[in-house]
C-alpha positions as a LaTeX table, in Angstrom:
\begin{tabular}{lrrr}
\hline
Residue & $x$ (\AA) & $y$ (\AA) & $z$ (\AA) \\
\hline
Unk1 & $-40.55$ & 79.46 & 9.58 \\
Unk2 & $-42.76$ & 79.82 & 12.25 \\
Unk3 & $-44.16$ & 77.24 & 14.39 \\
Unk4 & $-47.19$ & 78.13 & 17.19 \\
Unk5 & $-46.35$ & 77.34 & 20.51 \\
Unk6 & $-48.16$ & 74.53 & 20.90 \\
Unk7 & $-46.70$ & 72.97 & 18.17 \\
Unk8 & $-42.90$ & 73.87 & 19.17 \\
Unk9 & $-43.72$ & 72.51 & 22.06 \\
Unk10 & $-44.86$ & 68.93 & 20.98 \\
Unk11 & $-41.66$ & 68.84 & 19.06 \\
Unk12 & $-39.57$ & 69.35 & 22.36 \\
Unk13 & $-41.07$ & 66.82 & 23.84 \\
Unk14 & $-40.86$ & 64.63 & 20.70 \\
Unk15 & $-36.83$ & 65.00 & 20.65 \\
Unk16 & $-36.79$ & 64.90 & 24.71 \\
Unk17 & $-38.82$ & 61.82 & 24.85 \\
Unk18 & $-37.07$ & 60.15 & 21.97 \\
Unk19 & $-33.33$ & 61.24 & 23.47 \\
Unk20 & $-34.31$ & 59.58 & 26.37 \\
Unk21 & $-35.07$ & 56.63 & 24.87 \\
Unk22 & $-32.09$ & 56.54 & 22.69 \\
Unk23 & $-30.16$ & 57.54 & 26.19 \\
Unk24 & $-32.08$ & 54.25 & 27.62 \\
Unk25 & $-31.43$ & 51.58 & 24.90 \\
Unk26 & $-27.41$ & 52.81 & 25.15 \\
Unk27 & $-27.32$ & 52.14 & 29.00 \\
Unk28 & $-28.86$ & 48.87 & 28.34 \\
Unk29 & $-26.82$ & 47.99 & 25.61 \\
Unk30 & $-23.88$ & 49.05 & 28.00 \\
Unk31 & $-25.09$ & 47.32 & 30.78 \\
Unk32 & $-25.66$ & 43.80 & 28.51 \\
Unk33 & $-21.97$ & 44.59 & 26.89 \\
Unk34 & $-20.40$ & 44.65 & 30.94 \\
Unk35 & $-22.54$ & 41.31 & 31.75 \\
Unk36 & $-21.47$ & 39.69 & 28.82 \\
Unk37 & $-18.13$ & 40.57 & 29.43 \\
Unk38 & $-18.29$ & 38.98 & 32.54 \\
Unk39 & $-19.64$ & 35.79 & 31.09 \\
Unk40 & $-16.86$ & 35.16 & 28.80 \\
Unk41 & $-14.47$ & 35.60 & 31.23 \\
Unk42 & $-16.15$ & 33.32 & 33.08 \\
Unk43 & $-16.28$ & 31.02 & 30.93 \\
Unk44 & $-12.35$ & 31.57 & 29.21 \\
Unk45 & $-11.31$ & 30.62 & 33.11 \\
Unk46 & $-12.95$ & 27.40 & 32.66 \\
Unk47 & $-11.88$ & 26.67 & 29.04 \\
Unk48 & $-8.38$ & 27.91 & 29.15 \\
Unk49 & $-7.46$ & 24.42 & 31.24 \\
Unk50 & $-8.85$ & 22.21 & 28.45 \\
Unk51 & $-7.24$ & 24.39 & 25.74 \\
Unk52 & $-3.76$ & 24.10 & 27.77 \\
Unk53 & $-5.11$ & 19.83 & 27.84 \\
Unk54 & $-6.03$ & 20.02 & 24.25 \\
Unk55 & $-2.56$ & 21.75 & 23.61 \\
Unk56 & $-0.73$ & 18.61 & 25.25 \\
Unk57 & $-2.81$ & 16.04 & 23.64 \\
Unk58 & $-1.82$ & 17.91 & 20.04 \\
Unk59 & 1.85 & 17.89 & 21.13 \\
Unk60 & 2.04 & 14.25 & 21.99 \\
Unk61 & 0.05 & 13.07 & 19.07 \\
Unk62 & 2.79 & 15.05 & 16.53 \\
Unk63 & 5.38 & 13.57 & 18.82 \\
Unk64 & 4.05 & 10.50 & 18.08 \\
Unk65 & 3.41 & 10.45 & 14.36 \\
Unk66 & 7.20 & 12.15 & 13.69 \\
Unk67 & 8.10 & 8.77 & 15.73 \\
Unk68 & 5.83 & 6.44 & 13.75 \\
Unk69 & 7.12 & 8.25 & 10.51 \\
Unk70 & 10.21 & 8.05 & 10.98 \\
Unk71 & 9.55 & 4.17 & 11.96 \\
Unk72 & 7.50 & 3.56 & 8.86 \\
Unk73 & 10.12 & 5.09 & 6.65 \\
Unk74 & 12.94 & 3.06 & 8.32 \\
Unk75 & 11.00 & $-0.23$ & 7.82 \\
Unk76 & 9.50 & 0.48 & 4.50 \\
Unk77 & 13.90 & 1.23 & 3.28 \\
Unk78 & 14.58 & $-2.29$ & 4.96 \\
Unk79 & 11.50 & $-3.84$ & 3.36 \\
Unk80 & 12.72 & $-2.90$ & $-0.25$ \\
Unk81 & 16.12 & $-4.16$ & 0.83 \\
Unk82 & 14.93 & $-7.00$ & 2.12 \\
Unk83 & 12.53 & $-7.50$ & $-1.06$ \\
Unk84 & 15.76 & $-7.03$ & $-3.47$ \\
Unk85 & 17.66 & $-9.67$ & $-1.50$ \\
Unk86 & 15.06 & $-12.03$ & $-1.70$ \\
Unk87 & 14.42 & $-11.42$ & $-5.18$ \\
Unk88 & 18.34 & $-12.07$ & $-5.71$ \\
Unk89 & 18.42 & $-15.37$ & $-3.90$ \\
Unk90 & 14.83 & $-16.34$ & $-5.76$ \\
Unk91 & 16.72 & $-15.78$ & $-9.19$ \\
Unk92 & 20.32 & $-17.74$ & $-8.16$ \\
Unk93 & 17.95 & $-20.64$ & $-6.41$ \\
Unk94 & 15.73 & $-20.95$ & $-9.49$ \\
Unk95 & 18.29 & $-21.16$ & $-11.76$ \\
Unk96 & 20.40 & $-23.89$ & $-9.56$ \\
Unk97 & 17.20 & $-25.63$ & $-9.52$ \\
Unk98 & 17.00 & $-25.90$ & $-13.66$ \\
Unk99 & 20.27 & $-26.68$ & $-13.30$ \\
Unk100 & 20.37 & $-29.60$ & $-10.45$ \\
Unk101 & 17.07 & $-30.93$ & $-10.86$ \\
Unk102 & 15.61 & $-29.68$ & $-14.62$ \\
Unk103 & 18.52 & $-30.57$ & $-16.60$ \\
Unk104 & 18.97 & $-34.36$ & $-15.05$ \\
Unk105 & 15.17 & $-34.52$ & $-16.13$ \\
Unk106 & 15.68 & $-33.47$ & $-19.30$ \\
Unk107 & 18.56 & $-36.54$ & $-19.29$ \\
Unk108 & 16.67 & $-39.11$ & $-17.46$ \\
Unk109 & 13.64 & $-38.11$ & $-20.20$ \\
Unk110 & 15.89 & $-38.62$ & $-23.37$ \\
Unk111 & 17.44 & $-41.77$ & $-22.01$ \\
Unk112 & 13.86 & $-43.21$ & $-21.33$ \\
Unk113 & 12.90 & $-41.99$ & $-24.62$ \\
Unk114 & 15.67 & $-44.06$ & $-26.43$ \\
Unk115 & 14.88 & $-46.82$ & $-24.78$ \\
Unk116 & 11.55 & $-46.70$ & $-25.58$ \\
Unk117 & 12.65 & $-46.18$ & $-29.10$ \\
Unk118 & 15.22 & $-49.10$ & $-28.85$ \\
Unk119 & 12.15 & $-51.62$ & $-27.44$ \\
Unk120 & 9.85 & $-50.80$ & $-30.17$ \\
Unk121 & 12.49 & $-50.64$ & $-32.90$ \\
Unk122 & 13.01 & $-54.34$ & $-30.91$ \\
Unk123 & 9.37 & $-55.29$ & $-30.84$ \\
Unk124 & 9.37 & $-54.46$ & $-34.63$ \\
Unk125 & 12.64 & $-56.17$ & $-35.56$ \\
Unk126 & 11.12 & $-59.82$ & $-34.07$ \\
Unk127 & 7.66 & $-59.44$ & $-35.06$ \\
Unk128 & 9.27 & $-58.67$ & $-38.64$ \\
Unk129 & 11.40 & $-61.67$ & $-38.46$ \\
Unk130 & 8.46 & $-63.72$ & $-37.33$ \\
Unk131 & 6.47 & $-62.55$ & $-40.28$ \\
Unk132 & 9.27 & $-63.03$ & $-42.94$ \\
Unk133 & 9.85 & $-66.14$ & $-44.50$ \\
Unk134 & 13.01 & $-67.82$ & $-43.82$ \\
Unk135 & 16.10 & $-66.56$ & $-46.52$ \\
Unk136 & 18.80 & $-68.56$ & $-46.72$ \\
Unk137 & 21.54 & $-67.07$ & $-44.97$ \\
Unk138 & 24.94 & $-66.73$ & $-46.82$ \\
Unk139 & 28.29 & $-67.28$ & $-44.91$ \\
Unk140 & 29.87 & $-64.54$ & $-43.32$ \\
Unk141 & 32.83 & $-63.86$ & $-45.12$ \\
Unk142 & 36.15 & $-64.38$ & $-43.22$ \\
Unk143 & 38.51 & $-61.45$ & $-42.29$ \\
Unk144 & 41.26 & $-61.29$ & $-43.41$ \\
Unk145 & 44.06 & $-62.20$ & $-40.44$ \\
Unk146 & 46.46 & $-59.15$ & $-41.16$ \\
Unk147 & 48.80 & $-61.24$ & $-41.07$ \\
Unk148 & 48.61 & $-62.69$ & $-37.84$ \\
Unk149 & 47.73 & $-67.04$ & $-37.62$ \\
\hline
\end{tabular}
């Protein structure tokens, strides 16, 4: 195909003006990329020392918590021996309580309970004999000596 001058030449320019362009928007793309590299830098310089800080502070705390952990699990074993040794002595001191104090109770109750049982069967006997007529009482009968004077 062929073009007329004219027109071949328009296209040159086209692609020569548009190269240059595209030549243009690389440099400043370059020249951003280089400034922006410098920024970071800049700016790692001045994080790196609270990174390094940051590091320290992350190393202590672990420190730390393996110390506390190891604590915790230290008092938590003499805790549950502690609780199992309590629980013993709970279990021998209740039951020498039921046996010291309950049981004497238990005696002290029955004894006041017979009594109790002896006044009323008392109070009954005398108001009975109150209440009854007089019988007339028949002699006890002798024992017999077994033989002895």
């Amino acid at each position: 195909m062929n073009l007329n001058p004219f027109a071949s030449n328009l296209v040159v320019v086209w692609y020569l003006s548009l190269s240059l362009v595209l030549t243009g928007v690389v440099i400043g793309l370059t020249l951003a990329l280089h400034k922006l590299n410098a920024r970071l830098e800049a700016l790692t310089s001045q994080v790196e020392p609270v990174l390094q800080k940051a590091d320290l502070a992350l190393a202590l705390a672990n420190e730390k918590l393996e110390s506390i952990g190891s604590a915790t699990e230290s008092l938590l074993a003499h805790t549950e021996a502690v609780a199992t040794t309590v629980e013993a002595k709970t279990e021998t001191t209740s039951r020498l309580v039921q046996k010291t104090i309950h049981a004497p109770f238990v005696s002290a109750n029955a004894l006041l309970a017979g009594v109790a049982a002896g006044a009323k069967a008392l109070r009954a006997g005398s108001t009975a004999r109150v209440l009854q007529s007089p019988k007339p009482q028949t002699p006890l009968q002798e024992e017999p000596n077994h033989g002895k004077q």
